[in-house]
C-alpha positions in Angstrom: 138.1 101.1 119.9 135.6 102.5 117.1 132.5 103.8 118.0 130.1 102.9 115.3 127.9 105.4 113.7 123.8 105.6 115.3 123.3 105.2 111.2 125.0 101.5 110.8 124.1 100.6 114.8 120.3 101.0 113.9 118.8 98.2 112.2 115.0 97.7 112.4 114.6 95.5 109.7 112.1 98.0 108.4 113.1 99.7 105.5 111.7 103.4 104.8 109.6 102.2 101.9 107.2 100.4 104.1 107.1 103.4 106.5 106.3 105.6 103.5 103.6 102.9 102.4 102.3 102.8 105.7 101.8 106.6 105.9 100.6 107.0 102.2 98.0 104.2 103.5 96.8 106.1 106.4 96.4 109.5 104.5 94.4 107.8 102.0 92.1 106.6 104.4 92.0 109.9 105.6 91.1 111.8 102.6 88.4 109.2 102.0 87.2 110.1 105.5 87.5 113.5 104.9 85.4 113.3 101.6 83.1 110.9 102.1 81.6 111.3 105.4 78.9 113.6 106.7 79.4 113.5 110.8 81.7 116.5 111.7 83.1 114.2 114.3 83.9 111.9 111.9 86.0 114.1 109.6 87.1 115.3 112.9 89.3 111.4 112.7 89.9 111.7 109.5 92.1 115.1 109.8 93.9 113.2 112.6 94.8 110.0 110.8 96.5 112.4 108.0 98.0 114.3 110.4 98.7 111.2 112.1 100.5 109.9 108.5 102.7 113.2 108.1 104.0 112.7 111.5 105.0 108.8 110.3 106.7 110.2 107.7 108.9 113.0 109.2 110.2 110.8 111.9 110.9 107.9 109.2 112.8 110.5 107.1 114.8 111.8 109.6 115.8 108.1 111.3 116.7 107.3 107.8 118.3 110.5 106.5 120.0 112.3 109.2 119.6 109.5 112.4 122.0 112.3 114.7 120.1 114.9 114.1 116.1 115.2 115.2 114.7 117.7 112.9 111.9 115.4 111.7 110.7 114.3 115.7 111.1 117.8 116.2 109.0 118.9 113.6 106.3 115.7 114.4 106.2 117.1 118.1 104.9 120.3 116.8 102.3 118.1 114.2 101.1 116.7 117.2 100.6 119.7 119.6 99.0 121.7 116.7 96.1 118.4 116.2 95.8 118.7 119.8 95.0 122.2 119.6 92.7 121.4 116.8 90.8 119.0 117.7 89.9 121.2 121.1 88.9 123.8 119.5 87.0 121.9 116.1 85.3 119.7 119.2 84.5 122.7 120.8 82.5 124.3 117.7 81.1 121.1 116.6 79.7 120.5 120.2 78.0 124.4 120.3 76.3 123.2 116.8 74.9 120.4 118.3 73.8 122.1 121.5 71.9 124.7 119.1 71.0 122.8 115.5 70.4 119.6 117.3 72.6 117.6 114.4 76.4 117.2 113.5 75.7 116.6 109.9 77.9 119.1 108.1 75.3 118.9 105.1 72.7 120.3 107.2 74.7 123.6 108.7 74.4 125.7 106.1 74.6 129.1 108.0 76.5 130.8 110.4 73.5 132.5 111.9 73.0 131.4 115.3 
């Protein structure tokens, strides 16, 4: 008896295109987020959801591409921990700003004098 291949065993019924559509979709809204908005908190998101969208599309690659090998959740596993590192430390900053300006409008921190 054959085994068959994790490649022809795997059907989703989601092809990559809409995984790359989806992610494309999210980092749009990201960069928008990133551009547009004025609360550090806010862009705070908006770094996640692209990060969020990278990590979509390394683990869609790598199911599609090379389904025995996990280079691409590897790789999304690190995306993940490094956001998590981030947004500690960027919430930590942003939250020291407020205690001292009194505002987390990025527009209105134009120093780094205490």
């Amino acid at each position: 008896m054959m085994v068959p291949l994790l490649q022809e065993s795997v059907t989703t019924g989601v092809e990559l295109q809409q995984y790359v559509i989806l992610s494309s979709i999210l980092f749009s809204i990201g960069v928008y987020g990133v551009l547009a908005r004025r609360n550090a908190v806010l862009i705070l998101m908006s770094v996640e959801l692209m990060l969020n969208a990278v990590s979509i599309n390394m683990v869609a690659f790598a199911v599609y591409t090379a389904p025995t090998l996990f280079v691409g959740i590897i790789f999304a596993i690190f995306i993940i921990t490094i956001a998590a590192a981030e947004v500690g430390l960027a919430l930590g900053i942003v939250l020291r700003v407020f205690r001292n300006r009194g505002t987390a409008n990025v527009d209105e921190i134009d120093s780094l004098k205490w």
